[in-house]
Each structure stands twice: as structure tokens, then as C-alpha cells.
C-alpha positions as CSV (number, residue, x, y, z in Angstrom):
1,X,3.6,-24.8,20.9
2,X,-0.1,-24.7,21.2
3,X,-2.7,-26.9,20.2
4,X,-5.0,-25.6,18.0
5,X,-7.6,-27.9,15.0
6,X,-7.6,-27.9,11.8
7,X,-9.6,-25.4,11.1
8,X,-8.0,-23.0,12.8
9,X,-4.7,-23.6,11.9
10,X,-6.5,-22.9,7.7
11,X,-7.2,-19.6,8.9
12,X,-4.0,-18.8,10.4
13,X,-2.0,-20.0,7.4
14,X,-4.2,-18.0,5.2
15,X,-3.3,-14.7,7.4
16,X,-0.4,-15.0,7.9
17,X,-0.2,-14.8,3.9
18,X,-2.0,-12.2,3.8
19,X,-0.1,-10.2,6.4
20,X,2.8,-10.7,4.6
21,X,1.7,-10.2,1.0
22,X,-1.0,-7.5,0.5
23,X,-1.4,-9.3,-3.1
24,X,-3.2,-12.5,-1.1
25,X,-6.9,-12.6,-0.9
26,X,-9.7,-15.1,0.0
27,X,-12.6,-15.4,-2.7
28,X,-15.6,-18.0,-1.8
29,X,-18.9,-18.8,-0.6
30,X,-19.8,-17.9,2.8
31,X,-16.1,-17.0,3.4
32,X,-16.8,-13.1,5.1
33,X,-19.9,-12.8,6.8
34,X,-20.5,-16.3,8.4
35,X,-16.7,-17.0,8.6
36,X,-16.6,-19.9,6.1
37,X,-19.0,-22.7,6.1
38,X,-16.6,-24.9,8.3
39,X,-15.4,-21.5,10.3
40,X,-12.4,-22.1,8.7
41,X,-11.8,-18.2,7.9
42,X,-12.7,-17.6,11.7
43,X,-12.1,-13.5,12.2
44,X,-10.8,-13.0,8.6
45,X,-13.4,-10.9,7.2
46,X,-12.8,-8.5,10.8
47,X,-9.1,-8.0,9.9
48,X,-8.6,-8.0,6.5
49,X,-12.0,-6.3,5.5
50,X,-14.3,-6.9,2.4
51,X,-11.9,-6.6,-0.5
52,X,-9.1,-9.1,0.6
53,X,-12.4,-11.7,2.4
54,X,-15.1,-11.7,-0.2
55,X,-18.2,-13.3,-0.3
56,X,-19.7,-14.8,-3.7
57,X,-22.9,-15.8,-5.3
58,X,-23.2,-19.7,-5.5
59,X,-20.9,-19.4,-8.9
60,X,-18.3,-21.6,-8.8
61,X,-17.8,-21.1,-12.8
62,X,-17.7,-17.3,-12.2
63,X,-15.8,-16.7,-9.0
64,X,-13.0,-19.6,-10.5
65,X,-12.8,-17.4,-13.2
66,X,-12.5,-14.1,-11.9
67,X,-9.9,-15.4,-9.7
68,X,-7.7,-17.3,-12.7
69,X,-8.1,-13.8,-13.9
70,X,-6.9,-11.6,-11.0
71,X,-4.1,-14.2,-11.0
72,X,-2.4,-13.4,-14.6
73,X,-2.7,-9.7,-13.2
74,X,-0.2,-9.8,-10.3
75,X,-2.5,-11.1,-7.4
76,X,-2.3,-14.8,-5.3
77,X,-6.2,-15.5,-5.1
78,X,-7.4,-18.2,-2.8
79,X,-10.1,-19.6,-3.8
80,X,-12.5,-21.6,-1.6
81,X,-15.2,-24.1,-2.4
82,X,-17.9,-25.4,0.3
83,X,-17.1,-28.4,-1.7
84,X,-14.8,-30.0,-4.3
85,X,-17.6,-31.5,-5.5
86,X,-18.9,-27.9,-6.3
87,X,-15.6,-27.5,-8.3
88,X,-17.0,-29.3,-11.5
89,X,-18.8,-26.5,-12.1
90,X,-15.7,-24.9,-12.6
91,X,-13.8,-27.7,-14.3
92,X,-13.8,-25.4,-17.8
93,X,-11.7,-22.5,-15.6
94,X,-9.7,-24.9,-13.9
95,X,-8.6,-27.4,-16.3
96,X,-8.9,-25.2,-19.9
97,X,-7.5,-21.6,-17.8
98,X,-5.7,-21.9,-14.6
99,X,-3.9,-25.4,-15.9
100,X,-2.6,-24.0,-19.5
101,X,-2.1,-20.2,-19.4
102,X,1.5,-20.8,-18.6
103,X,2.2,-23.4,-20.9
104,X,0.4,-22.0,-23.6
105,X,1.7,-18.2,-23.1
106,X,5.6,-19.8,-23.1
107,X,5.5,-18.9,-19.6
108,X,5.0,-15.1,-19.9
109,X,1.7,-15.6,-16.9
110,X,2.2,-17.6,-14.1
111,X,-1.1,-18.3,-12.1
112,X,-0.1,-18.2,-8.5
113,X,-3.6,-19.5,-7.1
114,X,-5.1,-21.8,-4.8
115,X,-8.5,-24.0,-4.8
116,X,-9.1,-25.1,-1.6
117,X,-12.1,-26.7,0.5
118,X,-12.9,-30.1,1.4
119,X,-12.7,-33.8,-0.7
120,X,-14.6,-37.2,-0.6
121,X,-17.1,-38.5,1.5
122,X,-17.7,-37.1,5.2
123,X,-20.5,-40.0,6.0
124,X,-24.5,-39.7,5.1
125,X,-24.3,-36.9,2.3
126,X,-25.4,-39.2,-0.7
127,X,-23.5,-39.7,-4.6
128,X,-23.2,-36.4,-5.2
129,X,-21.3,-34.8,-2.3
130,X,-19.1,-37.6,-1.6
131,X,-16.3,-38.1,-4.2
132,X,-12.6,-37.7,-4.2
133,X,-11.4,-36.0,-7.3
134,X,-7.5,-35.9,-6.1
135,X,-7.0,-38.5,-9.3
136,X,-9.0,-36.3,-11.7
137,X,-7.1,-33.1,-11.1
138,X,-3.4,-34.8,-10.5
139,X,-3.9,-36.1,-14.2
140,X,-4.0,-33.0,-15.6
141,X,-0.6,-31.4,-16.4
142,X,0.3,-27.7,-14.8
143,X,-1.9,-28.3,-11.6
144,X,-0.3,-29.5,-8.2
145,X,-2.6,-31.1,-6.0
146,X,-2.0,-31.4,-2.1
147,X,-4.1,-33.4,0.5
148,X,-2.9,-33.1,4.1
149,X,-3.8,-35.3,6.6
150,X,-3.3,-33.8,9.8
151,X,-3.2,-29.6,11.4
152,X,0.0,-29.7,11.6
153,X,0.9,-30.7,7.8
154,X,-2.2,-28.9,6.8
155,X,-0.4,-25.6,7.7
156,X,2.8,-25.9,6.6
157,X,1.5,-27.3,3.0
158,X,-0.8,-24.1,2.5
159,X,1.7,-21.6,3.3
160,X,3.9,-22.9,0.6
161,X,1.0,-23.5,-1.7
162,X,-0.1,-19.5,-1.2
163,X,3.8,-19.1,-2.0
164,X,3.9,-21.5,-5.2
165,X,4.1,-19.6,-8.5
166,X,1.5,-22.3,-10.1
167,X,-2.0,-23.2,-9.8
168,X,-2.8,-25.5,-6.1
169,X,-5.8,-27.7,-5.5
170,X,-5.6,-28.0,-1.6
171,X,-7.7,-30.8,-0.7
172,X,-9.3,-30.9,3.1
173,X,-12.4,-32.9,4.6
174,X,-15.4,-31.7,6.8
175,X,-14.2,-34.5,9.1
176,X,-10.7,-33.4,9.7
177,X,-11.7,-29.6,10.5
178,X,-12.4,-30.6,14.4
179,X,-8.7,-32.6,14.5
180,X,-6.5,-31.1,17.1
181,X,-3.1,-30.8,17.4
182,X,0.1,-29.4,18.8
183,X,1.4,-26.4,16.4
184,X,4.8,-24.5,17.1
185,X,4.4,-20.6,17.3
186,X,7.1,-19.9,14.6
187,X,7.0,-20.2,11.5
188,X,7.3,-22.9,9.3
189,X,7.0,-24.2,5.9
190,X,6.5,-27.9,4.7
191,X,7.4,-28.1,0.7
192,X,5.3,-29.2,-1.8
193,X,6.2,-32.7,-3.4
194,X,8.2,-34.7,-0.2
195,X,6.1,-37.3,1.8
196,X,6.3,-37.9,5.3
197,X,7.0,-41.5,7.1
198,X,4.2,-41.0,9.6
199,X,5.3,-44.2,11.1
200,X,8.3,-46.7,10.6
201,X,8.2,-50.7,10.4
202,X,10.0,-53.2,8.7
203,X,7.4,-56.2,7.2
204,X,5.2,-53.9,4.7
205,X,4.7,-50.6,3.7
206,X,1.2,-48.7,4.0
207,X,1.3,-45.7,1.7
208,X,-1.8,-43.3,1.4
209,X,-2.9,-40.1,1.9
210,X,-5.6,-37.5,3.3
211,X,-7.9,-38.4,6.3
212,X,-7.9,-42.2,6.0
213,X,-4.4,-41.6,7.4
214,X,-6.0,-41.8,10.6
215,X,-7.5,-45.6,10.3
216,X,-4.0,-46.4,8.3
217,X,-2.3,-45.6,11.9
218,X,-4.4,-47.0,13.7
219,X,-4.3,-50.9,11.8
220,X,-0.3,-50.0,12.1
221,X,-0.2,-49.7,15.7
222,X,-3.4,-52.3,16.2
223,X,-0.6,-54.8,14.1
224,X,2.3,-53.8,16.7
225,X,0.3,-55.9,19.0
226,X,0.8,-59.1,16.3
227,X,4.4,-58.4,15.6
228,X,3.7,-56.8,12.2
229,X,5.4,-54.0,11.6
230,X,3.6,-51.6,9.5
231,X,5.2,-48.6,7.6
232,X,3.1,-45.8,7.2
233,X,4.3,-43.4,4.1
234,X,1.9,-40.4,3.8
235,X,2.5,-39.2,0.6
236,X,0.4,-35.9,1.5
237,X,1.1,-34.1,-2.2
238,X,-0.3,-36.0,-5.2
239,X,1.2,-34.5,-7.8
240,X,4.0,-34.1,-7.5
241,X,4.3,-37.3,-6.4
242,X,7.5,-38.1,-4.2
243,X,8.2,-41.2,-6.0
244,X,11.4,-41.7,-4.1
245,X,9.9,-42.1,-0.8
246,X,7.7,-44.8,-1.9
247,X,10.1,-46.4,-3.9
248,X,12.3,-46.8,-0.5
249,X,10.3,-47.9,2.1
250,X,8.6,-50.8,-0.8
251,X,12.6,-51.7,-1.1
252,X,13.1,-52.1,2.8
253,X,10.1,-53.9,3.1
254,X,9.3,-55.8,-0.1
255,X,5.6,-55.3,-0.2
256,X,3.2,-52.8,-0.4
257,X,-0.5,-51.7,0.1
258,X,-1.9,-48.7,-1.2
259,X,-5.2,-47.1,0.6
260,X,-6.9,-44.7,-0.8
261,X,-10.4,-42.8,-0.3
262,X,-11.2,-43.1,-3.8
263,X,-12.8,-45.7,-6.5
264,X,-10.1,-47.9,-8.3
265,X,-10.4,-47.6,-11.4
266,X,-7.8,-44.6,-13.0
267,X,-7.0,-43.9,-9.3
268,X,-3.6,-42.8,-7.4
269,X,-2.9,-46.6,-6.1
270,X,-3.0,-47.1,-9.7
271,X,-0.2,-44.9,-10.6
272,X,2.1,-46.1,-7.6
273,X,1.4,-49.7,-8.5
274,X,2.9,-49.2,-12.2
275,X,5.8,-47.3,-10.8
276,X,6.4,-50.2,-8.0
277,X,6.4,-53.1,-10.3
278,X,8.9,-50.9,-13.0
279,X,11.2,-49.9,-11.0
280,X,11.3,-52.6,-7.8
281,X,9.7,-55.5,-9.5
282,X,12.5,-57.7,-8.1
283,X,12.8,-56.1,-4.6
284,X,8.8,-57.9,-4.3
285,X,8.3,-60.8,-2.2
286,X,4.0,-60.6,-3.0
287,X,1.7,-58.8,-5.8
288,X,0.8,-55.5,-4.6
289,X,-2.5,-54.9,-3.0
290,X,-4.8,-52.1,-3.1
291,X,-8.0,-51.0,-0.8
292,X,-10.4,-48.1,-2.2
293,X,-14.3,-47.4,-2.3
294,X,-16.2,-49.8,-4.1
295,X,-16.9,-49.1,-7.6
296,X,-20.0,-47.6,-6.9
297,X,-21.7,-44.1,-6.5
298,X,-21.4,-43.2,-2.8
299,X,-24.8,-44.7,-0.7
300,X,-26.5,-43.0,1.2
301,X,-28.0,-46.0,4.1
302,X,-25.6,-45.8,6.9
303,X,-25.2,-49.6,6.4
304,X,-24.2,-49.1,2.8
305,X,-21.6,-46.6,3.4
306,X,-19.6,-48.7,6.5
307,X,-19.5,-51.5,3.7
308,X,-18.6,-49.1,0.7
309,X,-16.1,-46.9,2.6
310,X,-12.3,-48.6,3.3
311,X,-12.3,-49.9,7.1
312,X,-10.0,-51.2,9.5
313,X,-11.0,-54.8,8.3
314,X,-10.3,-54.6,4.8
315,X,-7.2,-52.8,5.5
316,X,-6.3,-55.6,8.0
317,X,-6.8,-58.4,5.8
318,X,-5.5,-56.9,2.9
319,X,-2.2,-56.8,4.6
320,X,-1.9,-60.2,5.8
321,X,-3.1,-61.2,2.7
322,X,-0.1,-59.5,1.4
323,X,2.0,-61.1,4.1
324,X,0.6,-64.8,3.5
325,X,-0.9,-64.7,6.7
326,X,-4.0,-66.2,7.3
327,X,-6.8,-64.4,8.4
């Protein structure tokens, strides 16, 4: 074991995939010569040289397609954007290409490729460089979408999306990149599709995903001290979505919260909520409850944003509203 951040444990994923399949290769902005914008292709560019760690123009449109297109031709592109915010530049390649070739070719191409860089809001950045688009992409069908929230799980869930013979959006954030954490030296491989109970309790279930898993533990172990025991489900892959999990923990508990870096409306707590109250309406003992951005375009005032953005307040009153506690 050895502890390494999140960053680096990106880099080491995406070489070790490329040691062991030549047909791997990184395609982005600022990936080669400066090492990624985050530093999170560190020493890539030195050992795999220019053709498998390739710097692009500021095209996300172009380089998406090129590597859609390398994909149907026997290679497993990665591609990286600065930001998924960049991506909707690219929404035309990912949604109308890398999502349907398969389907619509009766499955004679796969598209083994991934789209990774970081998703929503990583503090002052303004409207337009702080949105979560997990919701957007999971709706659409042939894409899998993955959004770790920790080095550890960050690692195992890009090996096996390097390995997965369909297209990946691999969501990270600029505020996880610095996270540290203890990593085994062998190998291993976390699958696409199974959530993780990041912490177990009895009274309500927290489920949620992605960085805010870090202020989710921390309101569960905060509540320890009040005798509320808090299950924590991180449900780490959006689509596919492990159902299951959920659907077990709400019916040991009998009430759930969903918290999510995202605006409500059309959103993931949306999706879980219908499947809750279908399939364990009578396991409920309280409505469900839901915390997310306000409905709003990301501010920019440092005020704003503390207000706009889910905190440990909300989240704390939004399960004791759930448990008819007062507050």
C-alpha cells in the first residue's frame, strides 16, 4: 500500500492500460507537454511518446470525433476534456456518434472509448464552468457514465472503463485531484454498475455520488454524535445504476435522502425517487427528501455560491426533517 492523490492514481490507471494494450491512447488538451492541465497525465507523454499522449487544438468537436473514429477502427481512445463543460461542444460526436454506432450498425462496431475530465462546480468559476452534466449524459441510451468519489475508487472504475467495450463518461472534479489516499500495489479492478456502502447505519439512508461524498460522511459521522445512524450508499456509476443497492439499504431503513451536486429538475435524485416509491412504497415511514443546487445558474459572489451549493446544514436538516426531528 501506498498513498498516493487522485491525480496520480488517473495517471497510473491510464498506464497501466496502456502498458498492457498498445491499442490505448490519451487524446486531449494540454495532456503531453504540460502533463494535463490538473497534472493528471504526470510523466505520460515521457513514456509513451507523442503518438499514444497527444496534444490537441482547443477542438473539442474535432478531437471527440477523431477519437469516436479511431474507436470503430480497433483502438481504446481516452479522451480528456479540461472540462465537461467543454464537452458540449462535442455533444453532436458524443450523443449522435459514440452513443448509436452500435445500435444502429446491429452491433457490427463497438466503441471502446472514454471521456474523461472533471464535472460541476469547483467554487468561484461563474455559470458557465460549473455544471454537472452526470443527468444529461446518463439519459442517453448506449453511454455509461461513472463518477467516483474518492483515489481509491477512482482507479479501479477507470481501469475497467479503459476495459469496457462501450462508450464511458468518467466524471472527476478539480477539487478531488489533491485527495489522498492509501492505494494497494496490485492490481485491481472495481466493475462498472455496483455501489459501495461507504458507511453503515440503521435510521436513514444517504445515497449520492461524486465529491459531495465527502460532506455526506461527514453529516453521517457529525449525526453518530446525536444517535442517528446514517447510511451512506455511494452509488459511484450513474448509469448503470445499481438499483439493488439502493433499494436495500431504503428497506432496512425506511427512509431516504438523496444528495446530489446538481439542479433538481430532470436530475438523478429524480430517477431514484420514482424507483423508491415503485418498488418500496410500503417499506416508507416519511416522503423522500432530496438536496441539490438551487435552480439557478451557478453565481459567481463567494456568498452566493455557499448559499447555492448543498452544505452540511441543508443536508442536516433535511434528514431530520425526514426523521420528524425537530431542528
Amino acid at each position: 500500500m501506498k498513498e498516493k492523490s487522485f491525480r496520480e492514481v488517473i495517471a497510473e490507471a491510464m498506464s497501466e492500460e496502456m502498458r498492457r494494450d498498445n491499442t490505448v491512447y490519451l487524446m486531449g488538451e494540454e495532456v503531453a507537454q504540460y502533463d494535463g492541465a490538473y497534472k493528471a497525465s504526470k510523466g505520460m507523454l515521457k513514456e509513451f511518446g507523442s503518438k499514444r499522449v497527444i496534444d490537441t487544438p482547443i477542438s473539442e468537436l474535432g478531437f471527440s470525433g477523431i477519437g469516436i473514429g479511431s474507436a470503430m477502427n480497433g483502438c481504446r481512445p481516452i479522451i480528456e476534456f479540461m472540462t465537461f463543460n467543454f464537452s458540449l461542444v462535442a455533444m453532436d460526436q458524443i450523443i449522435n456518434n459514440a452513443a448509436k454506432i452500435r445500435y444502429m450498425s446491429g452491433g457490427q462496431w463497438n466503441i471502446p472509448i472514454v471521456f474523461r475530465g472533471p464535472t460541476g462546480s469547483a467554487g468561484q468559476l461563474g455559470a458557465t464552468h460549473s455544471q454537472s452534466f452526470e443527468s444529461w449524459y446518463a439519459s442517453c441510451p448506449g453511454l455509461k457514465v461513472v463518477v467516483p468519489c474518492n483515489p481509491y475508487d477512482a482507479k479501479g472504475l477507470l481501469k475497467s472503463s479503459i476495459r469496457d467495450n462501450n462508450p464511458v463518461i468518467f466524471m472527476e472534479s478539480e477539487q478531488m485531484y489533491g485527495d489522498r489516499m492509501m492505494i494497494p500495489d496490485e492490481e485491481y479492478i472495481i466493475p462498472i454498475g455496483k455501489a459501495d456502502i461507504k458507511k453503515k447505519g440503521t435510521d436513514i439512508s444517504l445515497v449520492s455520488f461524486g465529491k459531495i461524498m465527502k460532506t455526506a460522511l461527514n453529516v453521517a459521522y457529525k449525526l453518530d454524535e446525536e444517535n442517528i445512524s446514517v447510511e451512506v450508499v455511494d452509488i459511484r456509476t450513474i448509469r448503470p445504476l445499481d438499483y439493488e443497492s439502493i433499494l436495500f439499504s431504503v428497506k432496512k431503513t425506511n427512509r431516504l435522502v438523496i444528495l446530489e451536486e446538481s439542479w433538481p429538475f430532470s436530475s438523478i435524485a429524480s430517477e431514484i425517487s420514482y424507483f423508491i416509491q415503485n418498488k418500496a412504497f410500503d417499506y416508507l415511514d416519511a416522503p423522500i427528501n432530496r438536496i441539490s443546487l438551487l435552480d439557478t445558474p451557478a453565481p459567481y459572489a463567494y456568498n452566493l455560491v455557499n448559499n447555492w451549493f448543498p452544505n452540511e446544514k441543508k443536508i442536516i436538516n433535511a434528514i431530520k426533517k425526514t426523521l420528524y426531528l425537530k431542528m
